[in-house]
Every structure is written in C-alpha cells, then in structure tokens.
VEXTORSE-800320 format. One record per residue (C-alpha): x, y, z. Coordinates in Angstrom, 3 decimals. Layout:
BEGIN
+----------+----------+----------+
:       xx :       yy :       zz :
+----------+----------+----------+
:        X :        Y :        Z :
...
+----------+----------+----------+
This chain:
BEGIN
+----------+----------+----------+
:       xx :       yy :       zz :
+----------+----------+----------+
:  -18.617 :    8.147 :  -29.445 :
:  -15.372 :    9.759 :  -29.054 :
:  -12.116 :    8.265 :  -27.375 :
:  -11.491 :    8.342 :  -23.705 :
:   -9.712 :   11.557 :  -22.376 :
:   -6.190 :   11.635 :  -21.543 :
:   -5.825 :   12.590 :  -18.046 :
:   -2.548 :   11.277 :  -17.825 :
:   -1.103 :   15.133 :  -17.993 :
:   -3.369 :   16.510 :  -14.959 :
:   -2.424 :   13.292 :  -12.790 :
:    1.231 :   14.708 :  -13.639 :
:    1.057 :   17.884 :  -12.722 :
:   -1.065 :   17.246 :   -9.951 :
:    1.348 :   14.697 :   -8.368 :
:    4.039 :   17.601 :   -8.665 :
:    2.007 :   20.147 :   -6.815 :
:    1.386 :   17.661 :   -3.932 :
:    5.315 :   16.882 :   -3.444 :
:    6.244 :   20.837 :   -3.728 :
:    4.033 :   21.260 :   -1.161 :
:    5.064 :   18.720 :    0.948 :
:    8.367 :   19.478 :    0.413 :
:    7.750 :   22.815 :    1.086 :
:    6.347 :   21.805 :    4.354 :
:    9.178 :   19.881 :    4.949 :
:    7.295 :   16.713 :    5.285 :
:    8.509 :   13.021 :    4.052 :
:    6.249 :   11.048 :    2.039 :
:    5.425 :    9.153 :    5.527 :
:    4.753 :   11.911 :    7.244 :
:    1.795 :   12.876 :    4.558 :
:    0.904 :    8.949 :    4.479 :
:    0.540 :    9.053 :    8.728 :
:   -1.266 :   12.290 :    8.313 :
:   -3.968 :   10.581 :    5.697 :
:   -3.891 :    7.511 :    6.678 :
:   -3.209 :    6.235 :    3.522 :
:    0.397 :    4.168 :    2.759 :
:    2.901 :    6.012 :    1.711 :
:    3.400 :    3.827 :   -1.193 :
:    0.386 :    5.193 :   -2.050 :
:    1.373 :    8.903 :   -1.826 :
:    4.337 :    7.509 :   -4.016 :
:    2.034 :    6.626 :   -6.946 :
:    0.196 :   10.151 :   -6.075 :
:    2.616 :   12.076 :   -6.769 :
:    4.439 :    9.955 :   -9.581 :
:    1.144 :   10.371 :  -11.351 :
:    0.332 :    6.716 :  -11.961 :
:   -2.505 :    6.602 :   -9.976 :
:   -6.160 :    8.122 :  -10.510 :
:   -6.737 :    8.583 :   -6.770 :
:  -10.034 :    8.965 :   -5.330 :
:  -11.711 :   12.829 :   -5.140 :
:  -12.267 :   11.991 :   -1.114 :
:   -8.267 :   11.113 :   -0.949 :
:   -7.116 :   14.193 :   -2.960 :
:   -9.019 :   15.930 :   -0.072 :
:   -7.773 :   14.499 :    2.539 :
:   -3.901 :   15.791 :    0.973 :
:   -5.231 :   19.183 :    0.627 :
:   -6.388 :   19.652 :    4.275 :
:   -2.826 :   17.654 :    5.721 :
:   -1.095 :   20.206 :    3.174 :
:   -2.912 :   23.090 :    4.669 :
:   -4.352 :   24.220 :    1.488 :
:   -8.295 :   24.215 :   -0.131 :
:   -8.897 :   21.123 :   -2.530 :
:  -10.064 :   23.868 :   -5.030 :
:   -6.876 :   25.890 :   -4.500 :
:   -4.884 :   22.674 :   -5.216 :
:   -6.744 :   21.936 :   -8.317 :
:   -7.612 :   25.146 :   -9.476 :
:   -3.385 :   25.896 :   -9.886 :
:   -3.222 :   22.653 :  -12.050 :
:   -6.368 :   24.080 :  -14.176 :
:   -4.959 :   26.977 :  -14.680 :
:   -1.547 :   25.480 :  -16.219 :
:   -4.260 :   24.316 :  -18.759 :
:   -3.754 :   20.363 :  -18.428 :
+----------+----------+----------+
C-alpha cells in the first residue's frame, strides 16, 4: 500500500482560481456564499485551501461564477498540481 496523496497543492490552487474569479466578477465572499447557499466562512476555507469541499459544492461555485465545473478544474489540471 502506498501513502495517501497530497492534495493539499490542488486545494491551493483551486481556492485561488475561485477568488480571481470572484474577484473578477466583482463579488464579496458573501455575495458567492448568498449565491450558494453555503456560509461564507465556508467560501473562506474554499478558497484558503483548507478545506476538501464536496464535488456537488465545487459545482455549485462554478455555475454562481458563470463558468463549467470542468473549465474550473481543467485550468488547475493543467498547472499540473
């Protein structure tokens, strides 16, 4: 058996692509909370990286960012993390 993957990179960089986009957007970290439903402390630990969030939350991001789930992954994949 091998040891456990380190994800903590792609959790990184995919925290950073959510607040560039919001940011972008010009949204506060409530705004993208109120658009999820999720509490913005939440989004906080999103995009700090020091949470594994959930595959069905990362989706719900992507479609309040305006952008695919695959697009918003696939950009972090590519970096190579």
């Amino acid at each position: 058996m091998g040891s456990e993957p380190d994800i903590q990179p792609f959790l990184t960089k995919l925290g950073k692509r959510i607040k560039a986009l919001r940011v972008q957007q010009g949204l506060t970290q409530t705004d993208l909370a109120d658009r999820t439903f999720m509490d913005y402390r939440q989004i906080q630990r999103i995009e700090g990286g020091h949470i594994n969030t959930s595959i069905g939350n990362t989706y719900l991001i992507a479609q309040a960012l305006e952008v695919s789930l695959s697009d918003l992954v696939e950009s972090i994949s590519a970096d190579g993390a």
